[in-house]
mmCIF file of the N, C-alpha and C atoms, coordinates in Angstrom:
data_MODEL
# 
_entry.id   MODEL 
# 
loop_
_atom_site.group_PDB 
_atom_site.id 
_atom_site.type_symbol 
_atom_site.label_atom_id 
_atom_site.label_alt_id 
_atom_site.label_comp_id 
_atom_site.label_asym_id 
_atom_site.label_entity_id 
_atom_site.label_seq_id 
_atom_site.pdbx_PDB_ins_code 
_atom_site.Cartn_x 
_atom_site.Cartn_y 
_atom_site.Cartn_z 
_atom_site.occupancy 
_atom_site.B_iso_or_equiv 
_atom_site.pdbx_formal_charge 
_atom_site.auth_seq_id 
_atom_site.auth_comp_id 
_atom_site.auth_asym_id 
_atom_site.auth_atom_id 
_atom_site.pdbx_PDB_model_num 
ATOM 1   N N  . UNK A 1 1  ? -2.622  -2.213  -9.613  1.00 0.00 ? 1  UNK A N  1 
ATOM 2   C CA . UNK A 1 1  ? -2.807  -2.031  -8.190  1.00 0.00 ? 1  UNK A CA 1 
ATOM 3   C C  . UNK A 1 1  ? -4.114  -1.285  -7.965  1.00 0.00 ? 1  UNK A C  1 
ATOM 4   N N  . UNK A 1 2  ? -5.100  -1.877  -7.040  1.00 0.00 ? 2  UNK A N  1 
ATOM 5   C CA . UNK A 1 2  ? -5.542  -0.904  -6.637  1.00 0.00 ? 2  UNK A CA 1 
ATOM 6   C C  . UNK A 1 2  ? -5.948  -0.932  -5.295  1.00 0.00 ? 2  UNK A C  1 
ATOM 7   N N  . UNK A 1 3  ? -6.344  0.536   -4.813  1.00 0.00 ? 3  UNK A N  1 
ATOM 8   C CA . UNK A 1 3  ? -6.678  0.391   -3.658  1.00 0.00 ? 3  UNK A CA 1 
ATOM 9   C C  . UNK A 1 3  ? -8.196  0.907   -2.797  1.00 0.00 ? 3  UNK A C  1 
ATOM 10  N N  . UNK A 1 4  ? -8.503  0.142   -2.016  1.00 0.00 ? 4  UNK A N  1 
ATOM 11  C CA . UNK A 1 4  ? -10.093 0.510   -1.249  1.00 0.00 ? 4  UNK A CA 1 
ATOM 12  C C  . UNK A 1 4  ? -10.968 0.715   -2.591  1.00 0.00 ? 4  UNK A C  1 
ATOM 13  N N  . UNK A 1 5  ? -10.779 -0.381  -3.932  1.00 0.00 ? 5  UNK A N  1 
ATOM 14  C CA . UNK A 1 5  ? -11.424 -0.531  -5.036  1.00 0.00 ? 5  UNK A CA 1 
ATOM 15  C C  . UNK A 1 5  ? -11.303 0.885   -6.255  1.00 0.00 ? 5  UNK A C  1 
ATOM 16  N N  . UNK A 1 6  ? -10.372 1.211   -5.804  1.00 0.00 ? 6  UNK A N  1 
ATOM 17  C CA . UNK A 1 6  ? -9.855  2.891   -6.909  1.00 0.00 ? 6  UNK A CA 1 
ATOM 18  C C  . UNK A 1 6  ? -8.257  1.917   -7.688  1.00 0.00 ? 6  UNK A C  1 
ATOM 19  N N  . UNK A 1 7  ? -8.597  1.856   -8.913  1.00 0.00 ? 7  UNK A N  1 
ATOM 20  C CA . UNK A 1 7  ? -7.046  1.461   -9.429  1.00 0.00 ? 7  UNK A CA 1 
ATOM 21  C C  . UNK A 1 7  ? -6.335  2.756   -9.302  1.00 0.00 ? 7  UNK A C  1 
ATOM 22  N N  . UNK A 1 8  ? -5.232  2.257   -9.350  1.00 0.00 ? 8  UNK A N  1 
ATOM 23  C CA . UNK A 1 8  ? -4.128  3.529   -9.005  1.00 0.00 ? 8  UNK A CA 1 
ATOM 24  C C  . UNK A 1 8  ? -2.915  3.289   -10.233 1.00 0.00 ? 8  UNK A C  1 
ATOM 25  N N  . UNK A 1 9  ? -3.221  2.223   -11.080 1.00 0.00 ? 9  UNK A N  1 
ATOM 26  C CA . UNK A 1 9  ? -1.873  1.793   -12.090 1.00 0.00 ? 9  UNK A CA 1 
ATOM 27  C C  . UNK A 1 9  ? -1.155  0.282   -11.740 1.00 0.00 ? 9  UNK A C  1 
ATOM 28  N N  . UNK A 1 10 ? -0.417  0.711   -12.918 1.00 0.00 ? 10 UNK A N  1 
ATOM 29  C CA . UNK A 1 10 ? 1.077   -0.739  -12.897 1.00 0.00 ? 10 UNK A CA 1 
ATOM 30  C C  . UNK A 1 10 ? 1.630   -0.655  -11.656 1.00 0.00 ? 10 UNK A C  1 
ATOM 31  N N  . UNK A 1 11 ? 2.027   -1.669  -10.878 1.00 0.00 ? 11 UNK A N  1 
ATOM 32  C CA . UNK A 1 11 ? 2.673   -1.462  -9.960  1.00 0.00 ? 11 UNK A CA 1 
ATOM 33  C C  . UNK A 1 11 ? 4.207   -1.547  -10.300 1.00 0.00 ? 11 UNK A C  1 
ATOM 34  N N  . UNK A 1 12 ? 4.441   -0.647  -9.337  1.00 0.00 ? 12 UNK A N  1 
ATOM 35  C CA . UNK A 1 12 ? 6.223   -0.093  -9.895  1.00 0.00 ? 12 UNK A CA 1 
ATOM 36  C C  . UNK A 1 12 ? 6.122   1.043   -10.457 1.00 0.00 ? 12 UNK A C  1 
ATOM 37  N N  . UNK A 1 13 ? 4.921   1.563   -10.769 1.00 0.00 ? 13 UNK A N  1 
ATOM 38  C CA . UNK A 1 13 ? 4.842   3.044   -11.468 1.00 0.00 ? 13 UNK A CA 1 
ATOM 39  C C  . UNK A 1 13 ? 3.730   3.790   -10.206 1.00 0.00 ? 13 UNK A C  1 
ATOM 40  N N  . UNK A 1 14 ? 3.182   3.300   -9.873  1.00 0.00 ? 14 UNK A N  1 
ATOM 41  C CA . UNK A 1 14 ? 2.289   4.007   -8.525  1.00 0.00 ? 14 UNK A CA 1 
ATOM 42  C C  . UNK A 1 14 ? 2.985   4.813   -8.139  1.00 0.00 ? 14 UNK A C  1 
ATOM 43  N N  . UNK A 1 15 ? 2.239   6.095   -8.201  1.00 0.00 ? 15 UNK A N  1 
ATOM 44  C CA . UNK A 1 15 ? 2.349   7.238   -7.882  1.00 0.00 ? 15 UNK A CA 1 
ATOM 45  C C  . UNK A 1 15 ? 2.015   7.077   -6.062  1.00 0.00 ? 15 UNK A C  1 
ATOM 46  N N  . UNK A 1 16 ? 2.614   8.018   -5.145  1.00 0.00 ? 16 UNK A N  1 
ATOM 47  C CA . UNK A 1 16 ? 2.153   7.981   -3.967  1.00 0.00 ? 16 UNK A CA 1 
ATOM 48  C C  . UNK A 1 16 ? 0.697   8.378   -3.571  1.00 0.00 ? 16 UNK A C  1 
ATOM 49  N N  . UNK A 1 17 ? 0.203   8.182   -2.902  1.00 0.00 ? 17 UNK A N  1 
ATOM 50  C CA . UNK A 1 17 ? -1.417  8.436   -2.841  1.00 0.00 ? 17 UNK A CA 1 
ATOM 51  C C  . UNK A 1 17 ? -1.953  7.882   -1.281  1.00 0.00 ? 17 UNK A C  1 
ATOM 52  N N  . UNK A 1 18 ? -2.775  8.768   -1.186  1.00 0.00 ? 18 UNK A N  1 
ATOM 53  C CA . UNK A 1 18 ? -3.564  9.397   0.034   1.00 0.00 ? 18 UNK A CA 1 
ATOM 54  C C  . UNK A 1 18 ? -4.597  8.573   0.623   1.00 0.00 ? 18 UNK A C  1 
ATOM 55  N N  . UNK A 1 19 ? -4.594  7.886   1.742   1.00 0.00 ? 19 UNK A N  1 
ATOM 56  C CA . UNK A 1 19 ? -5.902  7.243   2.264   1.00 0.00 ? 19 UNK A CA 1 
ATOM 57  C C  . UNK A 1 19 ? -5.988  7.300   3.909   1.00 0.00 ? 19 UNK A C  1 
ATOM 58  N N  . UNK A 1 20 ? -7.208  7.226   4.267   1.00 0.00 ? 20 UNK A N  1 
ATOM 59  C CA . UNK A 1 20 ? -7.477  7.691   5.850   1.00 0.00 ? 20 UNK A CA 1 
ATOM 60  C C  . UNK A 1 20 ? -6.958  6.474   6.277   1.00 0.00 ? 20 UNK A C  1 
ATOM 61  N N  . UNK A 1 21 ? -6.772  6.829   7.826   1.00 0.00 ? 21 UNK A N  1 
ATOM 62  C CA . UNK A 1 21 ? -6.028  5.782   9.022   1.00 0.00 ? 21 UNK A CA 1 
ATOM 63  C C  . UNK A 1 21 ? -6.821  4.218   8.910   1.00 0.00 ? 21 UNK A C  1 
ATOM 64  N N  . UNK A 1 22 ? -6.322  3.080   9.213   1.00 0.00 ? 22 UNK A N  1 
ATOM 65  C CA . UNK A 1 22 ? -7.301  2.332   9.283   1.00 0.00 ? 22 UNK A CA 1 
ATOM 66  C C  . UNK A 1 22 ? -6.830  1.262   8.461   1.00 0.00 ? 22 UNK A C  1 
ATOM 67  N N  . UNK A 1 23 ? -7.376  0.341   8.244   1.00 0.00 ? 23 UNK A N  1 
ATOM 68  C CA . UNK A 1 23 ? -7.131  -0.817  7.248   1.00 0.00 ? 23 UNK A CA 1 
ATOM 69  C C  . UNK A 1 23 ? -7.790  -0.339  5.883   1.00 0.00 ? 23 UNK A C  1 
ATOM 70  N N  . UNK A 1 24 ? -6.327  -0.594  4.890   1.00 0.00 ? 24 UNK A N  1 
ATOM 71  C CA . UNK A 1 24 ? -6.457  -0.156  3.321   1.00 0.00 ? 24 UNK A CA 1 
ATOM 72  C C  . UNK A 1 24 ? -6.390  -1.773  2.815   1.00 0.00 ? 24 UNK A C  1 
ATOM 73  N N  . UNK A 1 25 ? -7.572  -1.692  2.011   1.00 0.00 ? 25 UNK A N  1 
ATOM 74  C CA . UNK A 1 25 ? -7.400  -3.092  0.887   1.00 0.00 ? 25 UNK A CA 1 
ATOM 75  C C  . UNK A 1 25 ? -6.634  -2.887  -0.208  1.00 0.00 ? 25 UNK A C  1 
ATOM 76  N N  . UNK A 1 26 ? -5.711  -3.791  -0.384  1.00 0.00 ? 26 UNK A N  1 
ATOM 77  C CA . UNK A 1 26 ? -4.883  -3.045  -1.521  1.00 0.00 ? 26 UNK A CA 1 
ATOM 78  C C  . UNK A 1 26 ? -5.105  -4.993  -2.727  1.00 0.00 ? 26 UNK A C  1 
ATOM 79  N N  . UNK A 1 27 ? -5.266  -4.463  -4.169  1.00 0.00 ? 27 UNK A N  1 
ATOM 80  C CA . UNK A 1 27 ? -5.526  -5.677  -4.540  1.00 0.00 ? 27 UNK A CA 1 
ATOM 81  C C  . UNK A 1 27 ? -4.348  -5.466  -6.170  1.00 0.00 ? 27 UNK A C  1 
ATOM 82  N N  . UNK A 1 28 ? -3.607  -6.350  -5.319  1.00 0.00 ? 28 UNK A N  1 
ATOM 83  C CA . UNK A 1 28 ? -1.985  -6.853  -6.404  1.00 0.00 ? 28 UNK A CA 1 
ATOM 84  C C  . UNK A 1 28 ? -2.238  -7.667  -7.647  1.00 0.00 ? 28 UNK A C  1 
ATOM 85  N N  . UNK A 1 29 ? -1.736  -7.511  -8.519  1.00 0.00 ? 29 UNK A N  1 
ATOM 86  C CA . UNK A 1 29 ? -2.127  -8.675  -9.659  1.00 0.00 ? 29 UNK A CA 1 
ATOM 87  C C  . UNK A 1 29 ? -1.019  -8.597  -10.525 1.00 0.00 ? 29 UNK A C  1 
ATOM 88  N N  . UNK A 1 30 ? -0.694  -10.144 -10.705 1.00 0.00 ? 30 UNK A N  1 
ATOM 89  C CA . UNK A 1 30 ? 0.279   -10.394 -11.463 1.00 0.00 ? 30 UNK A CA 1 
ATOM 90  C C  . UNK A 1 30 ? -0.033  -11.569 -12.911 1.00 0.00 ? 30 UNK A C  1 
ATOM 91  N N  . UNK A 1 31 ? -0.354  -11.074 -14.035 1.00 0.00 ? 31 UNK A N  1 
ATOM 92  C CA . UNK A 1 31 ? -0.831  -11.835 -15.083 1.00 0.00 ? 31 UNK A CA 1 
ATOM 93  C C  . UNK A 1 31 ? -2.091  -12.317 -14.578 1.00 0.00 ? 31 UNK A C  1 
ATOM 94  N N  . UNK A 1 32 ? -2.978  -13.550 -14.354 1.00 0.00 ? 32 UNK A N  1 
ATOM 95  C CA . UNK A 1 32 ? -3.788  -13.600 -13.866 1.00 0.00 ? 32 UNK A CA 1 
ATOM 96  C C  . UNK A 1 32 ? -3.631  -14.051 -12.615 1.00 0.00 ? 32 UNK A C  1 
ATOM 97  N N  . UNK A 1 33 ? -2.748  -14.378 -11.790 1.00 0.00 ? 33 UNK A N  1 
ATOM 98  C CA . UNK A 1 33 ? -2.602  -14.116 -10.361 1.00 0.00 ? 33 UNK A CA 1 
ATOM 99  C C  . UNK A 1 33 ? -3.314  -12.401 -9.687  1.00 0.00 ? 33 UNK A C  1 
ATOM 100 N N  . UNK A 1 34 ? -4.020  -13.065 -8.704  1.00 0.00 ? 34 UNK A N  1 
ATOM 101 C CA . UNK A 1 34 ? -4.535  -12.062 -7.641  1.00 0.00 ? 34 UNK A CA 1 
ATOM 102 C C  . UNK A 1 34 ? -4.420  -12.429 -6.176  1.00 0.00 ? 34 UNK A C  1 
ATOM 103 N N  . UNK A 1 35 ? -3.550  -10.869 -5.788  1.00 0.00 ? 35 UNK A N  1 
ATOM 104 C CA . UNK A 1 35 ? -3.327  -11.210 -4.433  1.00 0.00 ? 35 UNK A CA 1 
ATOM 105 C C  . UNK A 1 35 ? -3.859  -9.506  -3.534  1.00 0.00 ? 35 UNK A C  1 
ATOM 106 N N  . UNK A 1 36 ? -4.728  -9.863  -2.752  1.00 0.00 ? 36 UNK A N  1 
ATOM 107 C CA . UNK A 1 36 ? -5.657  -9.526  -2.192  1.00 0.00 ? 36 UNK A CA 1 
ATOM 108 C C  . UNK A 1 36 ? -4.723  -9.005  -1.105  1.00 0.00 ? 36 UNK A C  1 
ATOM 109 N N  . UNK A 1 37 ? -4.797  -7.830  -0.496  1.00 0.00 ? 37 UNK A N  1 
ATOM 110 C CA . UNK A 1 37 ? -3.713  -8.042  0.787   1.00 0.00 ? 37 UNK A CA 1 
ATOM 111 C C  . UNK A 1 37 ? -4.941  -7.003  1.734   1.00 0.00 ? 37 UNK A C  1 
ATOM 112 N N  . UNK A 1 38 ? -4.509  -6.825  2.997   1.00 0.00 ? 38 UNK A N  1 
ATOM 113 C CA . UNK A 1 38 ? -4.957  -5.689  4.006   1.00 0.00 ? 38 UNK A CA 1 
ATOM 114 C C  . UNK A 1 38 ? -3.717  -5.369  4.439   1.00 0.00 ? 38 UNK A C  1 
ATOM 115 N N  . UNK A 1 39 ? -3.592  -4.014  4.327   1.00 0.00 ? 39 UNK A N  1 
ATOM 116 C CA . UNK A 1 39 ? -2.433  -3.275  4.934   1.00 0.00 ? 39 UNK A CA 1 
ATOM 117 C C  . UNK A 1 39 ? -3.098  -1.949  5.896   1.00 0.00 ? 39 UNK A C  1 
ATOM 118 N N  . UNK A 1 40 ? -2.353  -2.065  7.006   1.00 0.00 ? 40 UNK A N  1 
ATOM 119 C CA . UNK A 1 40 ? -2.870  -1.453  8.339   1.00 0.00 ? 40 UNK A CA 1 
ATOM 120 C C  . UNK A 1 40 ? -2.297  0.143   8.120   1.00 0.00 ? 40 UNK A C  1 
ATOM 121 N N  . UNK A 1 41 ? -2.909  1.238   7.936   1.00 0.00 ? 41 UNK A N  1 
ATOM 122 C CA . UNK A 1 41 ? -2.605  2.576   7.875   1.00 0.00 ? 41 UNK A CA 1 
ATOM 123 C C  . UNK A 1 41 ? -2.616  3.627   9.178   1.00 0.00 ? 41 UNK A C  1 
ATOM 124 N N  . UNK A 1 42 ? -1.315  4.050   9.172   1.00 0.00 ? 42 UNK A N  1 
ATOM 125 C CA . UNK A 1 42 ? -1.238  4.534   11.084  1.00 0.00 ? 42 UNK A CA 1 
ATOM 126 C C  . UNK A 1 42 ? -1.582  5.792   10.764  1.00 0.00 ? 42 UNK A C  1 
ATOM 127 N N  . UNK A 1 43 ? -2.207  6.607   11.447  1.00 0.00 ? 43 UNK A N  1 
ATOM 128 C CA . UNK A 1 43 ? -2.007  8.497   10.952  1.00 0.00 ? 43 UNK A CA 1 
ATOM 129 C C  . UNK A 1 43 ? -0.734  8.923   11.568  1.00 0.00 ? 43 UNK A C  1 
ATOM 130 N N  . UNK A 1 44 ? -0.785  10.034  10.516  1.00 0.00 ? 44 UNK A N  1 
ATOM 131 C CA . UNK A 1 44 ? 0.874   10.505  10.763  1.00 0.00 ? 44 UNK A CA 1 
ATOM 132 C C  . UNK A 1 44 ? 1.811   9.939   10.219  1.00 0.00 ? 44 UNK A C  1 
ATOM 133 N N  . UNK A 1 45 ? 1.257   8.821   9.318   1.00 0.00 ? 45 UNK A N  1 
ATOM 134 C CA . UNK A 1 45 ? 2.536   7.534   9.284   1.00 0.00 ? 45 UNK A CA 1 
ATOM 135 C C  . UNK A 1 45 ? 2.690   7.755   7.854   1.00 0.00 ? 45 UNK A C  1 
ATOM 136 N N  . UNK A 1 46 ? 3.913   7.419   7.454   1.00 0.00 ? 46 UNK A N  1 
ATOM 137 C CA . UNK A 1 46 ? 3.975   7.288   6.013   1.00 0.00 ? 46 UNK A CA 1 
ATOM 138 C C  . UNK A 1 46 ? 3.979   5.681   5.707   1.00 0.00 ? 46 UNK A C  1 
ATOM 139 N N  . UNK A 1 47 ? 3.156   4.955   4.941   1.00 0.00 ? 47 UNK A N  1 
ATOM 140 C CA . UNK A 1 47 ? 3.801   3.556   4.909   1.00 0.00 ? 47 UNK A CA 1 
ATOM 141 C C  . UNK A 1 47 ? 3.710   2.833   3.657   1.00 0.00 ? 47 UNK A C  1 
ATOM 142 N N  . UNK A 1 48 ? 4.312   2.410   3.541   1.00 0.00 ? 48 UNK A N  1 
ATOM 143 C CA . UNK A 1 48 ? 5.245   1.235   2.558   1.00 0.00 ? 48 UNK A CA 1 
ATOM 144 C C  . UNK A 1 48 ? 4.847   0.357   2.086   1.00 0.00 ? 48 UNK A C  1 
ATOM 145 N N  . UNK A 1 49 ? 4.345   -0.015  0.981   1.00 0.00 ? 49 UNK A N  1 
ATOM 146 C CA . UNK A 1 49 ? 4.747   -1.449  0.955   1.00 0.00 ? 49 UNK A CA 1 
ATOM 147 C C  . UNK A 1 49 ? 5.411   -2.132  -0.126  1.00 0.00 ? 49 UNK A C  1 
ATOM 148 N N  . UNK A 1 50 ? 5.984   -2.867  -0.218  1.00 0.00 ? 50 UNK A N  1 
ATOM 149 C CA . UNK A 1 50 ? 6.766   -3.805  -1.373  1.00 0.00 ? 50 UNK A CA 1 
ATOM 150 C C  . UNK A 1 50 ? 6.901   -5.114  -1.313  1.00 0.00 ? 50 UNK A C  1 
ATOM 151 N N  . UNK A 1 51 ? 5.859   -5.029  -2.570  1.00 0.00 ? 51 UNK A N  1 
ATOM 152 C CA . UNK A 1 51 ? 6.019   -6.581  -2.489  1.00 0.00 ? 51 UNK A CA 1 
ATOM 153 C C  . UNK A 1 51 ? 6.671   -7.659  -3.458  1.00 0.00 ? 51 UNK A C  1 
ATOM 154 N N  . UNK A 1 52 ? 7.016   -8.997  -3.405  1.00 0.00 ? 52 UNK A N  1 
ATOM 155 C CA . UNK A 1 52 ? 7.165   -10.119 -4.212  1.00 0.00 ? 52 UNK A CA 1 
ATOM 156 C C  . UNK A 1 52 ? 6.728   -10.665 -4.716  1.00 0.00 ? 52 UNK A C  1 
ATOM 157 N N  . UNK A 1 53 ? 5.876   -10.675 -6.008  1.00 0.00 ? 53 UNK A N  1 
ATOM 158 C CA . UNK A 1 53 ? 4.857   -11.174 -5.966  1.00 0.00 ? 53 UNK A CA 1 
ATOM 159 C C  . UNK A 1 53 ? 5.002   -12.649 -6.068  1.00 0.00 ? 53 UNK A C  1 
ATOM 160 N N  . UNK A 1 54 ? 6.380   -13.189 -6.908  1.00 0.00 ? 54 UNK A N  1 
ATOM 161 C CA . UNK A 1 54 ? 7.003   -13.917 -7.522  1.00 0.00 ? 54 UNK A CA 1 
ATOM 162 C C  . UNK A 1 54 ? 6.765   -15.283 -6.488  1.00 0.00 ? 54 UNK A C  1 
ATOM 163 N N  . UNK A 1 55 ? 6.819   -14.192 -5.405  1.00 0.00 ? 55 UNK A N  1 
ATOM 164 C CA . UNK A 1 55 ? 6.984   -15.320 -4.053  1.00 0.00 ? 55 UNK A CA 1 
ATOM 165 C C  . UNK A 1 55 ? 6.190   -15.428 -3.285  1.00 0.00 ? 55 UNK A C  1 
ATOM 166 N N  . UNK A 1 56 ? 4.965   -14.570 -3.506  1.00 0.00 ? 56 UNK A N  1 
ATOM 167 C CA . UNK A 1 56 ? 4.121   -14.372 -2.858  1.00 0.00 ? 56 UNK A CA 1 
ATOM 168 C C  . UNK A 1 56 ? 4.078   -13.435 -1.699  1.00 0.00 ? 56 UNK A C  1 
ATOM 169 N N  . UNK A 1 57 ? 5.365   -12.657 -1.491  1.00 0.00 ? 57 UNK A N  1 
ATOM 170 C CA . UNK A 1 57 ? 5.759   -11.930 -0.142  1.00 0.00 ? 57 UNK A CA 1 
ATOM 171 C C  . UNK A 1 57 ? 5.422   -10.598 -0.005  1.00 0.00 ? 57 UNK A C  1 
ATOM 172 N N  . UNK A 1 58 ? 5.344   -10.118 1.203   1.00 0.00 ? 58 UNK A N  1 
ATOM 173 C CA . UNK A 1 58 ? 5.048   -8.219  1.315   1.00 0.00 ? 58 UNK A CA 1 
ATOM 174 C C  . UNK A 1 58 ? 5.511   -8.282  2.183   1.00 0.00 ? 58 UNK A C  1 
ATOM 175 N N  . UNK A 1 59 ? 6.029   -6.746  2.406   1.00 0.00 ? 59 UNK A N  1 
ATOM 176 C CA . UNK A 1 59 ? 6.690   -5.956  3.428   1.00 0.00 ? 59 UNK A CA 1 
ATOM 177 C C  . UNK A 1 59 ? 6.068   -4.631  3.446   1.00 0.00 ? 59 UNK A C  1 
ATOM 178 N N  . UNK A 1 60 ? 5.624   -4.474  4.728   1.00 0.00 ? 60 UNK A N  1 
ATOM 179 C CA . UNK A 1 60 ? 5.665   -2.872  5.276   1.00 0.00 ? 60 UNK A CA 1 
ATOM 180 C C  . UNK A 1 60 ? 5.884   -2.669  5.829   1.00 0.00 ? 60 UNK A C  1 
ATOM 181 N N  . UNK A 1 61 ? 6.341   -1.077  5.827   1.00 0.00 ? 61 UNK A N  1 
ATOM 182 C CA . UNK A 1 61 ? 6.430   -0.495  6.986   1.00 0.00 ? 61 UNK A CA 1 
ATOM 183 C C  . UNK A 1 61 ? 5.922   0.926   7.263   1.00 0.00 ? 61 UNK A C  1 
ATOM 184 N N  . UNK A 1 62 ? 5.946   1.409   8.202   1.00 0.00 ? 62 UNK A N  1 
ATOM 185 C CA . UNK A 1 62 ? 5.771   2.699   8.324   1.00 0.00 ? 62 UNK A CA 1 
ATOM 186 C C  . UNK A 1 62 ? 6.681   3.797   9.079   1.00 0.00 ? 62 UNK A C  1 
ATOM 187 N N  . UNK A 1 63 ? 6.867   4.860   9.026   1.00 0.00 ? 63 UNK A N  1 
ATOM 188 C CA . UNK A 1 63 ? 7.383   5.709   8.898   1.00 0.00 ? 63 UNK A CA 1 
ATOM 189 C C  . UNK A 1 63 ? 6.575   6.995   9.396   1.00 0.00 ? 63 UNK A C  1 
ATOM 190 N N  . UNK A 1 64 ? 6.763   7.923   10.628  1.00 0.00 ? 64 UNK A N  1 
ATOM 191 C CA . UNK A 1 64 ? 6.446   8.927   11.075  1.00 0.00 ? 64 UNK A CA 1 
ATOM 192 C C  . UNK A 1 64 ? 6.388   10.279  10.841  1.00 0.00 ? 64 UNK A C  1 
ATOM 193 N N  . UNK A 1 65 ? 5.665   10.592  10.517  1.00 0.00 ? 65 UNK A N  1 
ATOM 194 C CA . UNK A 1 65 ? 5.642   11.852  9.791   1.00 0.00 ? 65 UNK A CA 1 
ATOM 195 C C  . UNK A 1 65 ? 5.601   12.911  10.412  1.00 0.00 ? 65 UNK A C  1 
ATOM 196 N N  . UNK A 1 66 ? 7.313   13.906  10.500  1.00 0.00 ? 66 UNK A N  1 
ATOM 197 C CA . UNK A 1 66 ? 6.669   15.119  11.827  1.00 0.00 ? 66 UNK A CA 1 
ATOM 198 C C  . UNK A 1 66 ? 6.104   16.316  11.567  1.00 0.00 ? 66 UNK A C  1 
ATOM 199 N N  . UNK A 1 67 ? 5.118   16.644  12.097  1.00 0.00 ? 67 UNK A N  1 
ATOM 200 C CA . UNK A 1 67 ? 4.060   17.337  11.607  1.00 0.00 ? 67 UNK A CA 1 
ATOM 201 C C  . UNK A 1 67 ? 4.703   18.823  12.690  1.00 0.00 ? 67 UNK A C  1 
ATOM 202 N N  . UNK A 1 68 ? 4.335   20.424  12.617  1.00 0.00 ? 68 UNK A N  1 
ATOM 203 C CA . UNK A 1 68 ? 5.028   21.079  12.645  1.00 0.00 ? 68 UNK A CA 1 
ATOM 204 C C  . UNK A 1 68 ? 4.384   21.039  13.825  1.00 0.00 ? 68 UNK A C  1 
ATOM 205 N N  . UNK A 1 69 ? 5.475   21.282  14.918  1.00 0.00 ? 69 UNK A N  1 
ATOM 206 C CA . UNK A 1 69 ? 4.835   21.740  16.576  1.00 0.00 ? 69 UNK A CA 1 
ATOM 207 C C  . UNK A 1 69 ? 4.915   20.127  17.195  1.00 0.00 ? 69 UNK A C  1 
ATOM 208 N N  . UNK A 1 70 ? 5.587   18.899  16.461  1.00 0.00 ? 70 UNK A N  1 
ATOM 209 C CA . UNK A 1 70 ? 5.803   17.570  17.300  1.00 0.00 ? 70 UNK A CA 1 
ATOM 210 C C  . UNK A 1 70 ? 7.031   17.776  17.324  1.00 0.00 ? 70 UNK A C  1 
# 
């Protein structure tokens, strides 16, 4: 996996990790399959993704993060 061109590891072992608001390139690879994705990053948000690769599928989501004084 990696992301905005930083590998981050095997996927399924990715550690959680930090990137500004905005569209994150995240680039999946399975044997020599490559799947290229854009995943949309909200601030405040925690978000998700999991994918299939098998099938070609992703899911995200995001998740709100309450920050102290919201």
């Amino acid at each position: 996996v990696e992301a905005d061109g930083k590998p981050l590891g095997p996927s399924g072992q990715v550690n959680a990790f930090i990137v500004q608001p905005g569209n994150c390139q995240l680039v999946l690879r399975q044997g020599d399959r490559v799947f290229p994705v854009t995943i949309p990053v909200q601030e405040n948000h925690e978000t998700t993704v999991y994918a299939q690769l098998e099938k070609g599928q992703f899911h995200v989501s995001h998740k709100k993060i309450q920050l102290a004084g919201d």
